[in-house]
C-alpha positions in Angstrom: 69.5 67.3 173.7 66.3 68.0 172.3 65.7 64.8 170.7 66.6 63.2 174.3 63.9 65.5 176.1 61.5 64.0 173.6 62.5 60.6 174.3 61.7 61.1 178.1 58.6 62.7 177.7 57.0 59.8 175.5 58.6 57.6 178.0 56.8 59.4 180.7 53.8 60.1 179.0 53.8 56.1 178.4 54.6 55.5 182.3 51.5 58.1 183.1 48.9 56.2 181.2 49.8 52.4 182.5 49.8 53.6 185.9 46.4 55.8 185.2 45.0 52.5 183.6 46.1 50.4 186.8 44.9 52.7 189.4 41.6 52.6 187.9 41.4 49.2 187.5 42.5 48.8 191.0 39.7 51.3 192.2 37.0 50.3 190.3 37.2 46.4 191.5 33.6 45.7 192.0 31.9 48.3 190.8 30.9 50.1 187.3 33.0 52.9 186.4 31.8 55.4 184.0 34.6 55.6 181.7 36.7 53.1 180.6 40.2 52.3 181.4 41.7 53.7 178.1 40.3 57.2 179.1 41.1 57.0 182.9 45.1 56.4 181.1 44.6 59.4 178.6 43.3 61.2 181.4 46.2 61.2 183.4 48.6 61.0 180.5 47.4 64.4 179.5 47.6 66.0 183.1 51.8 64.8 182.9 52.3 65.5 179.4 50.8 68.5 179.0 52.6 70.6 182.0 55.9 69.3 180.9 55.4 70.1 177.4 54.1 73.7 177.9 57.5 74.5 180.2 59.9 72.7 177.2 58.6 75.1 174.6 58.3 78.0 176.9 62.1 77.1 177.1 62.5 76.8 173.8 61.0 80.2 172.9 62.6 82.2 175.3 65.8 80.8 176.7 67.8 82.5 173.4 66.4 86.0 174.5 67.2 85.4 178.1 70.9 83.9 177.8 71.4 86.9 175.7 70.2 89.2 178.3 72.5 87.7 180.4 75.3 87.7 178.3 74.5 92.0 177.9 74.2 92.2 182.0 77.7 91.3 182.5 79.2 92.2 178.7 83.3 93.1 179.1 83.9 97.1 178.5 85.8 96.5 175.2 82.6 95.2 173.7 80.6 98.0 175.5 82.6 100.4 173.4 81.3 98.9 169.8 78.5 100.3 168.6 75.4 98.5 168.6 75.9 97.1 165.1 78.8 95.8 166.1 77.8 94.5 169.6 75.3 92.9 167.5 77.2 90.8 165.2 79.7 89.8 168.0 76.9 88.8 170.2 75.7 86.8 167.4 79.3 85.0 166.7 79.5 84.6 170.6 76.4 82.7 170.6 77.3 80.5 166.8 80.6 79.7 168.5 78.8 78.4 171.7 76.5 76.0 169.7 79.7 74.4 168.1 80.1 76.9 164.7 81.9 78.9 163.1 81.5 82.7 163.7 80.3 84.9 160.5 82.8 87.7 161.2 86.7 88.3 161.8 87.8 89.8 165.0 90.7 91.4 165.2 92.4 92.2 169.0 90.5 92.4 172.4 87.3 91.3 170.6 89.1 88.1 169.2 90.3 86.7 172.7 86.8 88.0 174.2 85.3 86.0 171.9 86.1 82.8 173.2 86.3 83.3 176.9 82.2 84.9 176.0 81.4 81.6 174.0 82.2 79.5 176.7 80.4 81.6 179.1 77.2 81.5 177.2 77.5 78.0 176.4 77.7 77.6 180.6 74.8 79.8 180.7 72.5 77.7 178.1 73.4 74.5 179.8 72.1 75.4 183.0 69.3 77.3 181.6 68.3 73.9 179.8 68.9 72.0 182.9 67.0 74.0 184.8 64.0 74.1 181.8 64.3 70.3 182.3 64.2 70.2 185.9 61.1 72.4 185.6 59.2 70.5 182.9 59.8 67.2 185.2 58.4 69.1 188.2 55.6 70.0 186.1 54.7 66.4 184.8 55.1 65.1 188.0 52.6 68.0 189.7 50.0 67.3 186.7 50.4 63.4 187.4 49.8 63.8 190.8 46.8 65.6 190.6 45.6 63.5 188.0 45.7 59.7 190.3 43.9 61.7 193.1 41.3 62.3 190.3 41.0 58.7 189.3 37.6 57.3 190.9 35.3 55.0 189.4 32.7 57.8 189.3 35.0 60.2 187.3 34.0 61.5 184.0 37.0 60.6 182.5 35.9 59.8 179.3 34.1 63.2 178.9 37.3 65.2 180.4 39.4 63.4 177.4 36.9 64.0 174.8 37.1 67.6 176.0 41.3 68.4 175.7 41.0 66.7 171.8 37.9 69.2 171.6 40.3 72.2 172.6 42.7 70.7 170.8 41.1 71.1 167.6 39.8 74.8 168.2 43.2 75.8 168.8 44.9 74.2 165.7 41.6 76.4 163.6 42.2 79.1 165.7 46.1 79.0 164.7 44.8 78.6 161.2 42.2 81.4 161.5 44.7 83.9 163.5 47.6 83.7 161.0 45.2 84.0 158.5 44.1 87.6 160.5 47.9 88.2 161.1 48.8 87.8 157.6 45.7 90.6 156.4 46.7 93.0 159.4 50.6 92.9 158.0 49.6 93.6 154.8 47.5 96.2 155.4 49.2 98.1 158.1 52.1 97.9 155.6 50.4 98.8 152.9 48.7 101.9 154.9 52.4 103.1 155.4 53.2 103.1 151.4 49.5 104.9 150.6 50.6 107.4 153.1 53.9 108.4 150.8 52.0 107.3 147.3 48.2 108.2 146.6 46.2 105.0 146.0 44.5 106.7 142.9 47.9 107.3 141.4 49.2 103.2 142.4 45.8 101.8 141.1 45.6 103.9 137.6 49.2 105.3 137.0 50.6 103.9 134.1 54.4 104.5 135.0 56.3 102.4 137.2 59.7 103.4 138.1 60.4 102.5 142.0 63.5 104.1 142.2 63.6 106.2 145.2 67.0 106.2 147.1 67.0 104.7 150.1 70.7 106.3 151.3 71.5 110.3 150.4 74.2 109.2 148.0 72.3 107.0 145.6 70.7 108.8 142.4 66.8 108.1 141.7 65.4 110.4 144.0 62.0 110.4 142.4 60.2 107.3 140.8 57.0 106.2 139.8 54.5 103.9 141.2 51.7 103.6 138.6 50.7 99.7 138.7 48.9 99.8 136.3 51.2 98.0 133.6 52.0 95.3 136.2 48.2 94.3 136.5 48.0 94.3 132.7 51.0 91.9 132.4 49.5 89.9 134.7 46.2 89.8 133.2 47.8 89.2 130.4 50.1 86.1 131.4 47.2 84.4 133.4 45.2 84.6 129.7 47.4 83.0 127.5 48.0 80.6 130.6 44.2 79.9 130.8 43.8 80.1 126.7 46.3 76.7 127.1 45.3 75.1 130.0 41.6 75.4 129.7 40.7 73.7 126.9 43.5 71.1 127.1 42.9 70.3 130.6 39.1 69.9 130.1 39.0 68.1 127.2 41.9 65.7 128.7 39.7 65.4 131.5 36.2 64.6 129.4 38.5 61.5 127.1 40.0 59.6 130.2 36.6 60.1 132.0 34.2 59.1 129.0 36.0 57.8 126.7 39.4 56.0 127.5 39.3 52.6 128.2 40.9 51.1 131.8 44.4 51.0 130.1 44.8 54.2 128.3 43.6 55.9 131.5 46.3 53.7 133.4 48.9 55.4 131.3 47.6 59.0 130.4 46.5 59.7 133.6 49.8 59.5 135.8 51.6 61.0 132.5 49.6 64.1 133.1 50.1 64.6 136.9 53.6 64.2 136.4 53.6 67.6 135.4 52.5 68.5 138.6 55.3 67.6 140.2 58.0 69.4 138.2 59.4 72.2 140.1 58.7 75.5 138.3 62.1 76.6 137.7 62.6 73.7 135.4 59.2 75.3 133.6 61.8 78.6 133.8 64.3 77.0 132.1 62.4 75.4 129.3 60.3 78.0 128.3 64.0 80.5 128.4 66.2 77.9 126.9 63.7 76.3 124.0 60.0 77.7 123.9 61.6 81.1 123.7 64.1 80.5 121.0 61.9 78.3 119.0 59.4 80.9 119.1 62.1 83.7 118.3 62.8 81.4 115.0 59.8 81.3 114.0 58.6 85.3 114.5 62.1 86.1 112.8 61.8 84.0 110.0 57.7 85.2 109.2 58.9 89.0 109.5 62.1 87.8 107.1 59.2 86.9 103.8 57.4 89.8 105.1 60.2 92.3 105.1 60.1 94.4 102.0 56.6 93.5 100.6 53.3 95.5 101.5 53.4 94.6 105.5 57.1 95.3 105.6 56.4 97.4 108.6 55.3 94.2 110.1 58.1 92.0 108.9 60.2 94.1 110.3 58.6 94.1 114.1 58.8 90.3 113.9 62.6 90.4 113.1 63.0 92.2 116.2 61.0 89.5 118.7 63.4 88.3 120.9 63.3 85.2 123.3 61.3 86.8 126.1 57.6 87.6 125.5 54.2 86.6 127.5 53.2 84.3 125.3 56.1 82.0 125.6 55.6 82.8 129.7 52.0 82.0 129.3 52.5 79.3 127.1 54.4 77.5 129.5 52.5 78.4 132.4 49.6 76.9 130.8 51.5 73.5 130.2 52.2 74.0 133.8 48.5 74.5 134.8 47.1 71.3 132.7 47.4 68.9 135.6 45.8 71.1 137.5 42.3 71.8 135.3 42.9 68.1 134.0 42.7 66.1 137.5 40.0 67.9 139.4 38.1 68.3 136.8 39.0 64.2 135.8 37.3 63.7 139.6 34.9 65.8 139.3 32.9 64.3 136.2 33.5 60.9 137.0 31.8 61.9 140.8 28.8 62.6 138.7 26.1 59.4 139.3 25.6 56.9 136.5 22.0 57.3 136.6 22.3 60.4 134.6 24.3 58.7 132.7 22.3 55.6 132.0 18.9 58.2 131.4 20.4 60.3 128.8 21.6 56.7 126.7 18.0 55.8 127.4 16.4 58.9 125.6 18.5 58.0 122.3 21.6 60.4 123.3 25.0 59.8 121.8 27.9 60.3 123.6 28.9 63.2 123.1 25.4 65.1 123.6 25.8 63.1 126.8 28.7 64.8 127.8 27.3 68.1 126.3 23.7 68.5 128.0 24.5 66.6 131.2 27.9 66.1 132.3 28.8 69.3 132.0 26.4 70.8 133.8 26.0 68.3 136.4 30.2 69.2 137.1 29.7 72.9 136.8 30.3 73.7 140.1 33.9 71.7 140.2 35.1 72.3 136.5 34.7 76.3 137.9 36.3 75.2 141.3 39.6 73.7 139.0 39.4 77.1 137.2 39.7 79.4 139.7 42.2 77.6 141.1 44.5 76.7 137.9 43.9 80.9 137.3 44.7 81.4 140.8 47.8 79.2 140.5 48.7 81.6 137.2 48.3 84.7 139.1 51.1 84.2 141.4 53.2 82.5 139.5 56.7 84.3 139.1 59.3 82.1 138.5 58.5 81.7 135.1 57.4 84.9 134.5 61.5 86.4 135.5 62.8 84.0 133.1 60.7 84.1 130.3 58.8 87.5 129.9 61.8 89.8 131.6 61.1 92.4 133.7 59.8 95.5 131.6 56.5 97.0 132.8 54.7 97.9 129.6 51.0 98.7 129.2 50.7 96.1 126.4 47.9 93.6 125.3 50.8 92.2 122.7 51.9 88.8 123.4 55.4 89.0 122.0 56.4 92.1 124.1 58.2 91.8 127.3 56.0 92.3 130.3 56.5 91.8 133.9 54.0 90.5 136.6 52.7 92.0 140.3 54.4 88.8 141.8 57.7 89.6 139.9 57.9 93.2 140.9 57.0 91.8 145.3 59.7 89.8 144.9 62.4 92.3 143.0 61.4 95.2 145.4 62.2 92.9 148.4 65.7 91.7 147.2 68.6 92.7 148.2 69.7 96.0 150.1 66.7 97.6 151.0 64.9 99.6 154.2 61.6 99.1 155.1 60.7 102.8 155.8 60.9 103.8 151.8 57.9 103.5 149.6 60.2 101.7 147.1 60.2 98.6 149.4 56.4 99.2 151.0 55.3 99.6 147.7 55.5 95.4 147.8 52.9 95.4 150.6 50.8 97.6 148.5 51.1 95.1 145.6 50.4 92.1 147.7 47.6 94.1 149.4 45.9 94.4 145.5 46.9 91.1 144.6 45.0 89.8 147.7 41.7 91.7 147.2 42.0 90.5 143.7 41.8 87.0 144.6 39.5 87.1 146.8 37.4 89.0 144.2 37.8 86.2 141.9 36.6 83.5 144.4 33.6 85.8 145.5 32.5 85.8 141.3 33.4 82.3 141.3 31.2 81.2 143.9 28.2 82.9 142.7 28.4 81.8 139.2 28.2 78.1 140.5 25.5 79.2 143.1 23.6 80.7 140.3 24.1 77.6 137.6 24.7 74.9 140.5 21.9 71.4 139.5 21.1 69.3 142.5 20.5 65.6 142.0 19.7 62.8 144.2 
């Protein structure tokens, strides 16, 4: 149905402009009109489309929430009787079964055979309320498109009226942009205002014990629990710097050789080689670094503490006998792998955008090479080598999926890269899983970690941009 709507509003979008086009043409015989006729057709495609397509998605928006309303006016007395939970999920089945599916729950008696006779009833109520969305949107598009040909003259702005919907247009898609941008600090913070109500922010920030087990029901156990973050900003510190220890250099110097010092057909191979990894969905990452980077790694710390064992650091050899397969570094290893594309491409783009008069005055003062690269490439791409940084580090700080499979889900206060650590993204997503009620501070406390995590960021990008302001070389 919907997919028909569209059909006849292009159609009728299409129909608008010709006959915009011809009216004008037809008026204008003789004289100079200001606008052309493309505009006089855009002018009164607009004035149909536009109506029409403001009533369809009013429709769409609200006609759920009004045949529900409907379907609640006139609800049979057995149903009354449920209690709301109930009412709720028969409500829901009643309006599943309508659209053709197959309801979530089992009925049993009066609420079985209501069910059907209530499906068809709502089904009757959403046809005519699309009917009658339909009719509404035509009426619309036909009122717009009559007011638009009395418009058409020869003397009519039209060009000017066009130009000005595309303008308001394009405010509204970066006011959309700016507004969920707003929406998405006011959630977090109201949210996050709610958990520092129950929880004291010095004790969140600084507490070194984290333990969110409050019970969310009287018969669950865990009545207390701790909410020191502390050791989930130290994981994630120290993740995103075994991540960047990888990535970094790797990326960079990748980036220098196909830039300066690959030929056309090394470059033609490397180069799409390394954005492959870009494209390889991080659970696959996950299961790599859990299924071989971790037991590789477990060999080889097993078999070190193994000769150490029993000699003068046999306290030592025996705390590498005990590594197991998840630690940071074999999440931050793999991250980094992950990240190489990342530092490897921008940074790729953003030497080679440096001009080739620098290039061509450093050979001419007798530098090699590599002091080329050194004392002019470098700091001529400052500002974009930092740019790939922050975002490669930014990419590392919300990583998770690699950090669940491969470092676990212990929150320790360690700097050690072969203990088990857990991340703030981890802990948002665990604390938001499964069975859980929005009015504890177990389940706010997520808001409070994305609330950190944001300011964080945004920290980062502040530093970041006045490093390159402070360092940034302009050239001509």
């Amino acid at each position: 149905m919907i997919l028909l709507v569209l059909i006849l509003l292009i159609g009728f979008s299409a129909a608008a402009y010709w006959a915009g086009r011809r009216l004008a043409r037809r008026r204008a015989a003789g004289t100079r009109a200001h606008s052309s006729l493309g505009y006089h057709g855009a002018y009164v495609l607009l004035w149909a489309a536009i109506p029409a397509l403001v009533v369809l998605i009013l429709m769409a928006v609200f006609s759920t929430g009004i045949q529900y309303q409907l379907l609640l006016a006139d609800a049979p007395e057995a149903i009354r009787a449920l209690d709301p939970m109930r009412q709720g999920a028969f409500w829901y089945d009643v309006l599943t079964v309508a659209d053709g599916g197959t309801p979530q729950q089992i009925w049993a008696g009066p609420q079985a055979e209501l069910l059907q006779s209530e499906a068809q009833r709502a089904a009757r109520i959403g046809g005519l309320m699309t009917l009658g969305g339909a009719v509404a949107a035509v009426l619309a598009g036909l009122i717009g498109l009559g007011l638009a040909l009395r418009r058409v003259a020869p003397q009519l702005r039209a060009r000017n009226r066009v130009e000005g919907w595309i303008a308001a247009f394009l405010f509204v898609c970066s006011a959309i942009a700016i507004l969920t941008t707003l929406g998405i600090i006011a959630s977090l913070l109201f949210e996050s205002l709610r958990f520092f109500q129950s929880v004291s922010p010095l004790e969140f920030l600084f507490g070194t014990q984290w333990s969110p087990q409050i019970a969310i029901r009287a018969d669950q156990v865990g009545q207390t629990g701790g909410f020191g973050a502390a050791p989930l900003f130290v994981g994630t510190f120290l993740i995103m710097m075994i991540a960047m220890l990888v990535a970094g250099p790797i990326g960079l110097f990748s980036a220098i050789y196909l830039s300066e010092y690959a030929g056309p057909r090394q470059r033609a191979i490397i180069k799409p080689v390394l954005e492959i990894l870009a494209g390889v969905p991080t659970v696959v990452y996950g299961f790599f670094a859990a299924l071989t980077v971790g037991p590789a790694l477990r060999g080889f710390f097993n078999g070190v503490g193994a000769q150490l064992a029993g000699g003068p650091l046999d306290s030592l050899g025996q705390y590498l006998m005990l590594v197991q397969n998840q630690m940071a570094l074999v999440a931050g290893g793999v991250m980094g792998i992950m990240l190489i594309p990342f530092v490897s491409s921008l940074s790729d783009d953003i030497i080679n955008a440096v001009p080739q008069s620098l290039r061509d005055g450093s050979y001419a003062m007798g530098a090699t090479k590599s002091e080329t690269v050194k004392r002019v490439l470098l700091p001529a791409a400052l500002p974009g080598i930092a740019g790939a940084f922050l975002l490669a580090v930014s990419r590392a700080i919300g990583e998770t999926m690699i950090v669940t499979m491969a470092a676990g889900l212990a929150a320790r206060m360690t700097l050690n890269p072969l203990d088990t650590v857990t991340t703030v993204t981890v802990q948002i997503v665990t604390l938001l899983t499964g069975d859980q009620e929005f009015n504890s501070p177990k389940t706010l406390a997520a808001f409070g970690l994305g609330l950190t995590l944001f300011i964080v960021t945004l920290g980062l990008n502040i530093i970041a941009q006045q490093i390159v302001q402070r360092y940034r070389e302009q050239y001509d």
